[in-house]
DOBA-954229 format. One record per residue (C-alpha): residue number from 1; residue in one letter; x, y, z. Coordinates in steps of 0.05 Angstrom, whole numbers. Each point is the difference from the previous one (the first is absolute). Example, Ala and Ser with C-alpha at 12.3 -4.5 7.8 and 13.67 -1.06 7.14 Angstrom:
residues 2
NODE	resi	resn	c1	c2	c3
NODE	1	a	246	-90	156
NODE	2	s	27	69	-13
***
This chain:
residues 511
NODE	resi	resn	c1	c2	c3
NODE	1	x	2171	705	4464
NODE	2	x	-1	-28	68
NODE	3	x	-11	31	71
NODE	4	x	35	-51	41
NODE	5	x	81	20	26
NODE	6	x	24	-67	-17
NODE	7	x	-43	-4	-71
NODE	8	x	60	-18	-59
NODE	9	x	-16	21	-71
NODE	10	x	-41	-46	-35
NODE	11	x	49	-26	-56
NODE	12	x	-60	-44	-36
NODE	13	x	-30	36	-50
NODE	14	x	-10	-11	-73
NODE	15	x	-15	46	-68
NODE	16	x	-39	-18	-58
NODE	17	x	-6	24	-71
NODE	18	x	-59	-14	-44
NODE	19	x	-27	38	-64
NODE	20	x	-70	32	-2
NODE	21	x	-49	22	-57
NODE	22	x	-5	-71	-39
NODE	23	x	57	20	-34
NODE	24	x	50	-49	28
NODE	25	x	2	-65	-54
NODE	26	x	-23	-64	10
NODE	27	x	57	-56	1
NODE	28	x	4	-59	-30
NODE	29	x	-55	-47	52
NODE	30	x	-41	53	-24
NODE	31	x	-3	34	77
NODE	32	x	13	71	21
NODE	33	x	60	15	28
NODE	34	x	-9	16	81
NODE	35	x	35	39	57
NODE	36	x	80	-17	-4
NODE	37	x	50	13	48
NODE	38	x	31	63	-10
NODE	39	x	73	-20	-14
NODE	40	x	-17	-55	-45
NODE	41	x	-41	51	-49
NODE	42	x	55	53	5
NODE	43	x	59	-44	-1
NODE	44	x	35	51	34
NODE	45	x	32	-25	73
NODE	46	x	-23	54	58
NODE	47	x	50	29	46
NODE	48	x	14	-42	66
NODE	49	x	-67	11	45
NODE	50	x	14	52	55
NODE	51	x	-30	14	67
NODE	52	x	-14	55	57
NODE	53	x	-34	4	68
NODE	54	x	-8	78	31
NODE	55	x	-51	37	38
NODE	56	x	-52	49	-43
NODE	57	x	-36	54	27
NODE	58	x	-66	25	-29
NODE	59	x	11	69	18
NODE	60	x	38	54	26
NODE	61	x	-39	-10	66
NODE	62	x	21	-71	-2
NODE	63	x	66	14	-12
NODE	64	x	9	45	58
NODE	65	x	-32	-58	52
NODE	66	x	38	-52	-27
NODE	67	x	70	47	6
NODE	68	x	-15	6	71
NODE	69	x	-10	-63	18
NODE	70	x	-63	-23	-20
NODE	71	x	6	-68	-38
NODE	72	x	-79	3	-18
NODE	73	x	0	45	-42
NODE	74	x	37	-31	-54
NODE	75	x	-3	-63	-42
NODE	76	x	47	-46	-10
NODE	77	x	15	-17	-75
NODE	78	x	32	-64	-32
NODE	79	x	1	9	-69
NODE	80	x	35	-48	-54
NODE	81	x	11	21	-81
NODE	82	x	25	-27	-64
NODE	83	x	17	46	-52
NODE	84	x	-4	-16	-78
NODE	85	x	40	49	-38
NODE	86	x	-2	13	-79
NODE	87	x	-63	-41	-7
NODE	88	x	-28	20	-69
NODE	89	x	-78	-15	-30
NODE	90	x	18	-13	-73
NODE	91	x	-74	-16	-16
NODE	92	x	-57	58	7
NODE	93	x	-60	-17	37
NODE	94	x	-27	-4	72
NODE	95	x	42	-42	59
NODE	96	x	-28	-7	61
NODE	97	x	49	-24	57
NODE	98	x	-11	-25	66
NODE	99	x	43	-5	69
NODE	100	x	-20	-47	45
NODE	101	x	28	-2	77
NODE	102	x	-18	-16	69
NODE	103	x	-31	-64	-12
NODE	104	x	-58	28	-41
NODE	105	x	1	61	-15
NODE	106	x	13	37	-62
NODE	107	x	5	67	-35
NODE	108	x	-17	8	-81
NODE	109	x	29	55	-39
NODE	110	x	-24	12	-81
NODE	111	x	58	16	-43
NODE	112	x	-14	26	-76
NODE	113	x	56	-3	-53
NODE	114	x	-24	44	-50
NODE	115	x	18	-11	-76
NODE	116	x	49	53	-32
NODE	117	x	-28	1	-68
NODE	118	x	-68	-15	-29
NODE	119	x	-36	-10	-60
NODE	120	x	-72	14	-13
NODE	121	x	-30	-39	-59
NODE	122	x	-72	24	-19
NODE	123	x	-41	-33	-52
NODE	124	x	-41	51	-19
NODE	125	x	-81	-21	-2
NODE	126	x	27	-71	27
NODE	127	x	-51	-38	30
NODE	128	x	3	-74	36
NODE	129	x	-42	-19	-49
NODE	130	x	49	20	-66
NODE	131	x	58	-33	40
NODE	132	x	-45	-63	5
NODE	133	x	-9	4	-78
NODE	134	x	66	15	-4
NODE	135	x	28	-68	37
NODE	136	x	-56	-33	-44
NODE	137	x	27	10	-73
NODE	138	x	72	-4	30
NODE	139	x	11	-57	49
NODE	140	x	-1	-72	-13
NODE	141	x	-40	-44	42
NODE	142	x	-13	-74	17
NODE	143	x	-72	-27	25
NODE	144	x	-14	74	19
NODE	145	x	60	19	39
NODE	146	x	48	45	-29
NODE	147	x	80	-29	-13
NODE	148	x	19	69	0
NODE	149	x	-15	68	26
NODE	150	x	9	72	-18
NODE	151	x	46	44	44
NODE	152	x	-55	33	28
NODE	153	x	-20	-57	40
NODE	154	x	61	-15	28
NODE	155	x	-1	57	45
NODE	156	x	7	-19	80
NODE	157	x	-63	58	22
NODE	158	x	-54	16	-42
NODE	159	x	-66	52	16
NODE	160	x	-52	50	-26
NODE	161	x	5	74	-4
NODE	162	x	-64	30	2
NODE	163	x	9	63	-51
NODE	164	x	-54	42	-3
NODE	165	x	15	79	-14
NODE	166	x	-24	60	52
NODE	167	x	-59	8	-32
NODE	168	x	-17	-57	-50
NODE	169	x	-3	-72	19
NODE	170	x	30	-11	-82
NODE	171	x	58	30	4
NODE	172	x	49	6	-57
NODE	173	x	80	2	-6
NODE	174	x	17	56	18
NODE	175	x	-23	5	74
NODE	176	x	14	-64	10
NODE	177	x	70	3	-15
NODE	178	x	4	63	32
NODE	179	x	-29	-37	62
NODE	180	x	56	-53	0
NODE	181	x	50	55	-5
NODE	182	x	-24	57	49
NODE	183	x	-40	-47	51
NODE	184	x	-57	47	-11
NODE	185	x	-65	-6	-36
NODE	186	x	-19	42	-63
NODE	187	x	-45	13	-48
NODE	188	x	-12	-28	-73
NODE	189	x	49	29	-47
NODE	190	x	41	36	61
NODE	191	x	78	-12	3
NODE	192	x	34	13	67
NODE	193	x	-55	55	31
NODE	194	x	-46	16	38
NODE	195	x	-55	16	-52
NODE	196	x	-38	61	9
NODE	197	x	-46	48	-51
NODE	198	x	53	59	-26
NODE	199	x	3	6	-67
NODE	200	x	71	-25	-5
NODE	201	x	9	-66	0
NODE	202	x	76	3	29
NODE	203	x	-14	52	62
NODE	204	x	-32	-59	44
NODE	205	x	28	-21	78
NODE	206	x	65	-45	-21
NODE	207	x	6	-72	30
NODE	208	x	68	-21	15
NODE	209	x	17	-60	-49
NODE	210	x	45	-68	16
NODE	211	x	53	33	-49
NODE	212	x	-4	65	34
NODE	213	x	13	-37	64
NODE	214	x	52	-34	-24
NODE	215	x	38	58	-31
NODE	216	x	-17	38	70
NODE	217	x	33	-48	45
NODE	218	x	60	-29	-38
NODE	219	x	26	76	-12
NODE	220	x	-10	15	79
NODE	221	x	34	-57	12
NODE	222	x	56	19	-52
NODE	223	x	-24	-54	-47
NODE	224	x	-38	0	-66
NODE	225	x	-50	-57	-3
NODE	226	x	-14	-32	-84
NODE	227	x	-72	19	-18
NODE	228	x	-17	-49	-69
NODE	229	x	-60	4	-42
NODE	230	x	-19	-44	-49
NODE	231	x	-58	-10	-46
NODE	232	x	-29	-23	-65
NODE	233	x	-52	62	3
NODE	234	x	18	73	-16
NODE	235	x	50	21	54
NODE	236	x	-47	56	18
NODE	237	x	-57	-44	3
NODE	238	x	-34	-9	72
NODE	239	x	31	-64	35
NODE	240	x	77	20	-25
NODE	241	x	-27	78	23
NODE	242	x	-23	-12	63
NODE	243	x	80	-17	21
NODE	244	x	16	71	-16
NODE	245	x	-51	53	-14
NODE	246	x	-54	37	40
NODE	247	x	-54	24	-44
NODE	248	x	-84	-12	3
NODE	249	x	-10	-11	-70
NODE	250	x	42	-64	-21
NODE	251	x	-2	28	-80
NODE	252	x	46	57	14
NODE	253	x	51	-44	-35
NODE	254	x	44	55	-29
NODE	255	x	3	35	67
NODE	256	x	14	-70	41
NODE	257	x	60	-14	-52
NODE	258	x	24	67	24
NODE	259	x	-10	-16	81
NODE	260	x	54	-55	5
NODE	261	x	66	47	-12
NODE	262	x	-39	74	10
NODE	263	x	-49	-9	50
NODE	264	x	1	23	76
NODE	265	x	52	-51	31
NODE	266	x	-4	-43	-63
NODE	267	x	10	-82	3
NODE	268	x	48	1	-60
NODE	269	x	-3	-71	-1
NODE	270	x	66	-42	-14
NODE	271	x	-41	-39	-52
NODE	272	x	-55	17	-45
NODE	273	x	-23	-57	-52
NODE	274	x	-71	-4	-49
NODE	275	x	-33	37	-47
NODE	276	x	-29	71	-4
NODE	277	x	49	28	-52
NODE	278	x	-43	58	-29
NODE	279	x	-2	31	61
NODE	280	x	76	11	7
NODE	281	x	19	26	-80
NODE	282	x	-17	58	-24
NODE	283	x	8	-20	-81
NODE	284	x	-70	11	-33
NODE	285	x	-58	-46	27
NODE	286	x	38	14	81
NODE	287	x	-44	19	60
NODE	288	x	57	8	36
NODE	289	x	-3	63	53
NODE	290	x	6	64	-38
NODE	291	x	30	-34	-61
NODE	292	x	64	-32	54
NODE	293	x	48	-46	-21
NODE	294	x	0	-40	61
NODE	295	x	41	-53	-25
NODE	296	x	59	58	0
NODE	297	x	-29	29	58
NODE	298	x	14	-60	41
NODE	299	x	62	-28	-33
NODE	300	x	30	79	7
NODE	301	x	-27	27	64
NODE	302	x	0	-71	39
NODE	303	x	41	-47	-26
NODE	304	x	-37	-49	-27
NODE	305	x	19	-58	-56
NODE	306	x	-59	2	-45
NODE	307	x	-16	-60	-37
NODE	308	x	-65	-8	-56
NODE	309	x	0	-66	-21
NODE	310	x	20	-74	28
NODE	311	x	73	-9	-26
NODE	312	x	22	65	29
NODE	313	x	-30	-29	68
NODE	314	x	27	-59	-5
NODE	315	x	82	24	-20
NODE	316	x	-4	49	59
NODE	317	x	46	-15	56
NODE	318	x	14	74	25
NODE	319	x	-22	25	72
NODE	320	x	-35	64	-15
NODE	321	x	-75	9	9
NODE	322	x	-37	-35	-66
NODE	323	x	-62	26	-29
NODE	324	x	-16	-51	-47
NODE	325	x	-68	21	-50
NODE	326	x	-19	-51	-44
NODE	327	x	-68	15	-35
NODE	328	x	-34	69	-20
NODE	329	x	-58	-27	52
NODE	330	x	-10	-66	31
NODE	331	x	46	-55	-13
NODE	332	x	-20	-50	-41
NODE	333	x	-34	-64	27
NODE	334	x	38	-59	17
NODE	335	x	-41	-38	-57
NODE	336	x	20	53	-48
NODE	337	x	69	8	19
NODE	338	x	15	-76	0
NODE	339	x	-52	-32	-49
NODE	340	x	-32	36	-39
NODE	341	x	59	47	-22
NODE	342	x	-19	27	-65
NODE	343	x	-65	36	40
NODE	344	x	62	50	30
NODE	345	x	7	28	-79
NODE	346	x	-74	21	-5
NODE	347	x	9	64	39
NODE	348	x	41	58	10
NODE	349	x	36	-12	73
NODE	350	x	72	19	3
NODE	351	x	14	45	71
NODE	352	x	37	43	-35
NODE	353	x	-47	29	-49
NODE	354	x	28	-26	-64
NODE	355	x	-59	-19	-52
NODE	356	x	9	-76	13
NODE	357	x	-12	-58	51
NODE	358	x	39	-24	58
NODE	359	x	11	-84	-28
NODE	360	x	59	-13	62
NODE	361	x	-41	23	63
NODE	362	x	24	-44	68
NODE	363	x	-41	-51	41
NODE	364	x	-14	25	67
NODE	365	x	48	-54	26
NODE	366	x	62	27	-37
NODE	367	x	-23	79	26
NODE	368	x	4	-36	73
NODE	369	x	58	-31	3
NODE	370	x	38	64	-30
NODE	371	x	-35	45	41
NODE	372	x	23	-40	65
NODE	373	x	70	-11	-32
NODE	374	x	8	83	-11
NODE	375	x	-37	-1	81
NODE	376	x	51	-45	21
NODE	377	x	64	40	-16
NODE	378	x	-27	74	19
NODE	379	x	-34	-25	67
NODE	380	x	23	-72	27
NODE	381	x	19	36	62
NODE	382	x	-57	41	18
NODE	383	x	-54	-41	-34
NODE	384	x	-57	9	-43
NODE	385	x	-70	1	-18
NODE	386	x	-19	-21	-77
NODE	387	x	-78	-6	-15
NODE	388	x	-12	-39	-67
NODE	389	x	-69	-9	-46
NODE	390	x	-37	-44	-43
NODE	391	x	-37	56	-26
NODE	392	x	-44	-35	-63
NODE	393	x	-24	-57	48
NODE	394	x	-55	59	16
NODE	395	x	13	30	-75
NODE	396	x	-13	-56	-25
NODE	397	x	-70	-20	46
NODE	398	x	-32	62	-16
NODE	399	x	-15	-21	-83
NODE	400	x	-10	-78	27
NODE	401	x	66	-14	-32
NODE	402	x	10	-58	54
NODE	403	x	57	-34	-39
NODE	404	x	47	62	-3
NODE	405	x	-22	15	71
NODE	406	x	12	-76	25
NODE	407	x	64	6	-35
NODE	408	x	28	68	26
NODE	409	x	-25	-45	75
NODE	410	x	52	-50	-21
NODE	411	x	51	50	-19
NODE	412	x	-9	29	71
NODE	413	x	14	-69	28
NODE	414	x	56	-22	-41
NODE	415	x	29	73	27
NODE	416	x	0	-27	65
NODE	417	x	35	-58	-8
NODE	418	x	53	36	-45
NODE	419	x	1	48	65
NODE	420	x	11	-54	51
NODE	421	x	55	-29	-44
NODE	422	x	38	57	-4
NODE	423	x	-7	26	68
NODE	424	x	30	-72	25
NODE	425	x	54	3	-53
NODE	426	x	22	66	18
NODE	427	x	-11	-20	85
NODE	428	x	-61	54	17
NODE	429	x	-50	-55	3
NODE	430	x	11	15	76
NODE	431	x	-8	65	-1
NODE	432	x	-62	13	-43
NODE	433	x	-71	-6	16
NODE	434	x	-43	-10	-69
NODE	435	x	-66	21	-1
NODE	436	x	-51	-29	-52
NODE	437	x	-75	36	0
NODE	438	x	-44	32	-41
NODE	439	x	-28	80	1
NODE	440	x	-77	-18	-13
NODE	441	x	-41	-60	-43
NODE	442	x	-40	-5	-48
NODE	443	x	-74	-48	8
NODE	444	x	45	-55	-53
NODE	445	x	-26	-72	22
NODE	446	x	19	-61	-30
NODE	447	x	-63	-54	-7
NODE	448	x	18	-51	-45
NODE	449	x	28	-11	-61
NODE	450	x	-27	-11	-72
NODE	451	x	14	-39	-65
NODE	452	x	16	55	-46
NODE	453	x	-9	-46	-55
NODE	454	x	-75	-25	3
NODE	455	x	-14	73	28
NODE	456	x	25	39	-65
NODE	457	x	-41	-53	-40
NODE	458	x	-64	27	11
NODE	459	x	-23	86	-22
NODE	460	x	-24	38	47
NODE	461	x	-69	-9	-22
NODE	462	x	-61	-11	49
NODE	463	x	-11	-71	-21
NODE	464	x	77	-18	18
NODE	465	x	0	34	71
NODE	466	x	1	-60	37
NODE	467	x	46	-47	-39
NODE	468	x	43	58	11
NODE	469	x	-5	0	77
NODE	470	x	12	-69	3
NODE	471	x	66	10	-15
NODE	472	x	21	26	65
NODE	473	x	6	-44	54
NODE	474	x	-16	19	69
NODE	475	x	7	-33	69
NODE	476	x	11	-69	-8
NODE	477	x	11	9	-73
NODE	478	x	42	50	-3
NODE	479	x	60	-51	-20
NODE	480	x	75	38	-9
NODE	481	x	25	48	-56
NODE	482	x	49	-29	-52
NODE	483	x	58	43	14
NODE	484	x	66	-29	4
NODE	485	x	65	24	19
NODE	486	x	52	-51	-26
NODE	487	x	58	49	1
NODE	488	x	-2	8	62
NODE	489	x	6	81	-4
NODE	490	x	-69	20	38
NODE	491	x	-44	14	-49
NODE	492	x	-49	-34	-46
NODE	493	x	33	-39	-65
NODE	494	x	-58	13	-41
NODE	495	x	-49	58	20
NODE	496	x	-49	-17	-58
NODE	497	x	-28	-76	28
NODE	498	x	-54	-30	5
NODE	499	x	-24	-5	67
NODE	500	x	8	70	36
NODE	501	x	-34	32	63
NODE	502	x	-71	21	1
NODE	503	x	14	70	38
NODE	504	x	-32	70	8
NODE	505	x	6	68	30
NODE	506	x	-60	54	24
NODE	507	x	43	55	-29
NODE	508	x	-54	4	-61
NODE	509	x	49	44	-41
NODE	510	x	-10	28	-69
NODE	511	x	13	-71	-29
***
């Protein structure tokens, strides 16, 4: 803007472009991209620059003056444009861009491209510490330095979450998950609600929930955003729960089954994928509500493609909503599923209620990549939100059972690389923000390792304490587990070797 008559629009300006938030990649010099001119980032020419030069008022008073004759009380403006039309961010994140004119001066505006779908991996119980054991027994190294890394790490931001509950600084699943999914705190064991002391545990204040949102929104806006839940827990168990219900008592399980397609504005989530089978048949053994089929229930009253076991996933192609139930209870651990096979046969499992066990139960990979495929063709258009859960990496911590629980970590990982793959593959790599993070942690610290070999050849007598502790090595002589992953797949070759981590927990469970 300029005050004098004969002032000209200032024609020599420039606009920037650079990408905020550490997320922009590093190129090949190994420097961070910086500020870029504007045309070169979008690729997209602007229209020819334009000018104008006219009087402005700042009033009506002004006005009046200057209309009868009074030059002073206006201001003479010389103003020069360029316009960029159809200028698209394809990749989410934070821009900030910057307009500099008269010879030093410049103006910064903040631009946000949101994502249009997410995904919200939680390793349940995860802990820095079990993803550090984790990358241990899995990753090769050289001199100390690791020649390859889990998925995890290869994440451009990563941070803490500080998850204590309302009123406990342990908290526990439930109101943690709830937490990430209402915004709100809660208490232990409380789903979606304000907790208070009536005897009913579902007549608590509601908090609004991310799927609730969703569903709001995209029908006001005459859309119909995907809601996806997977897990390898129950369904109805507190981190896959906390998407949908609103309850303070997180072992309602028969009631929670019955929120997601009855409840007040229910979720009714396009996909539905884990365990938790007894609580929707009502064959002998059932705690389903009031003795409810639910696997007619929500094939008849909602439409849903209901699946029980792995090859049934894995040949669907259709569109409908899929509730896929693949265990009476929890699924079965990676370890079990994969290695260990014959363990499946020991007990009764199958979702449906038949008097046998569920032997083809998916990995949590093959329940992701379905559940975004069946996301993909109701909701490409609107978007959508899919939360998915390692659910045994805590189920597995609680009894000390740190190989399952190490492996269900790895499972989680190898998930998101299968996810990444297939959201490049099918072009919404763009478009969809991944989250990785756990709900809460358990005290599990690796501090060395130990020759399993000289340790089992001593008893537990007195008299061979020591020789016993000096098995494990700690600090300097900690040395590196045996594991080895020639195949390349992720996971440990050989689980049973001979140099494994020294670790522990502070759960003290019944043991």
């Amino acid at each position: 803007i300029h005050a004098e008559d004969d002032a000209k629009p200032n024609t020599q300006y420039s606009l920037t472009i650079e990408k905020l938030n550490g997320s922009h990649k590093e190129n090949k010099h190994g420097n961070k991209p910086k500020a870029v001119d504007f045309s070169k980032w979008t690729k997209v020419k602007p229209n020819a620059q334009e000018s104008w030069s006219f009087a402005y008022t700042k009033d009506a008073a002004a006005y009046w003056k200057f209309m009868d004759g009074d030059k002073t009380a206006s201001t003479n403006v010389n103003v020069a444009s360029t316009a960029w039309r159809k200028v698209h961010i394809s990749e989410p994140g934070t821009y900030k861009v910057v307009l500099k004119y008269n010879n030093g001066k410049k103006t910064e505006a903040i631009w946000t491209r949101k994502a249009k779908n997410v995904i919200l991996f939680i390793g349940d119980g995860m802990t820095t510490a079990m993803i550090t054991a984790a990358r241990l027994i899995s990753k090769p190294h050289t001199s100390g330095k690791y020649t390859k890394h889990m998925n995890m790490d290869q994440f451009p931001v990563l941070g803490h979450i500080m998850t204590h509950s309302l009123d406990s600084l342990i908290t526990d699943s439930a109101n943690s998950a709830s937490a990430y999914n209402t915004g709100h705190k809660s208490s232990a064991g409380a789903l979606g609600v304000y907790p208070d002391s009536s005897a009913s545990a579902f007549d608590d204040p509601k908090q609004e929930l991310i799927a609730e949102l969703l569903r709001r929104r995209s029908k006001k806006n005459g859309g119909a955003g995907g809601v996806g839940i997977v897990t390898t827990a129950e369904v109805q168990d507190a981190t896959p729960a906390a998407v949908y219900a609103h309850t303070r008592n997180r072992d309602e399980k028969a009631t929670i089954v019955d929120q997601m397609i009855h409840g007040s504005n229910p979720v009714v989530a396009d996909v539905i994928l884990g365990g938790g089978g007894k609580y929707f048949h009502s064959k002998t053994g059932g705690k389903s509500l009031n003795g409810t089929d639910y696997y007619a229930a929500y094939s008849k009253e909602r439409g849903y493609k209901v699946v029980n076991d792995r090859s049934s996933l894995l040949k669907y192609k259709g569109k409908d909503p899929l509730l896929g139930i693949f265990h009476s209870t929890n699924m079965d651990v990676w370890l079990d599923r994969n290695v260990y096979k014959d363990n499946l046969k020991k007990v009764v499992s199958d979702p449906t209620g038949e008097n046998k066990s569920a032997l083809d139960q998916p990995n949590l990979d093959e329940m992701v990549v379905k559940g975004l495929e069946v996301l993909d063709k109701r909701h490409r258009k609107e978007g959508w939100f899919l939360m998915a859960e390692a659910a045994s990496v805590d189920k597995m911590m609680h009894p000390l059972d740190y190989d399952r629980a190490l492996a269900d970590l790895l499972e989680l990982d190898k998930t998101i690389g299968k996810t990444k793959e297939w959201l490049k593959r099918n072009k919404l790599d763009k478009d969809t923000l991944i989250l990785v993070t756990a709900d809460h942690a358990h005290s599990f610290d690796v501090y060395g390792s130990v020759d399993t070999r000289y340790f089992n050849s001593f008893s537990d007598s007195e008299s061979d304490e020591l020789e016993k502790k000096n098995s494990i090595g700690t600090y300097e002589n900690s040395g590196w587990p045996s594991y080895v992953d020639a195949d390349g797949d992720g996971f440990p070759d050989n689980w049973d070797v001979r140099y494994t981590l020294a670790a522990g927990t502070a759960a003290f469970p019944t043991h």
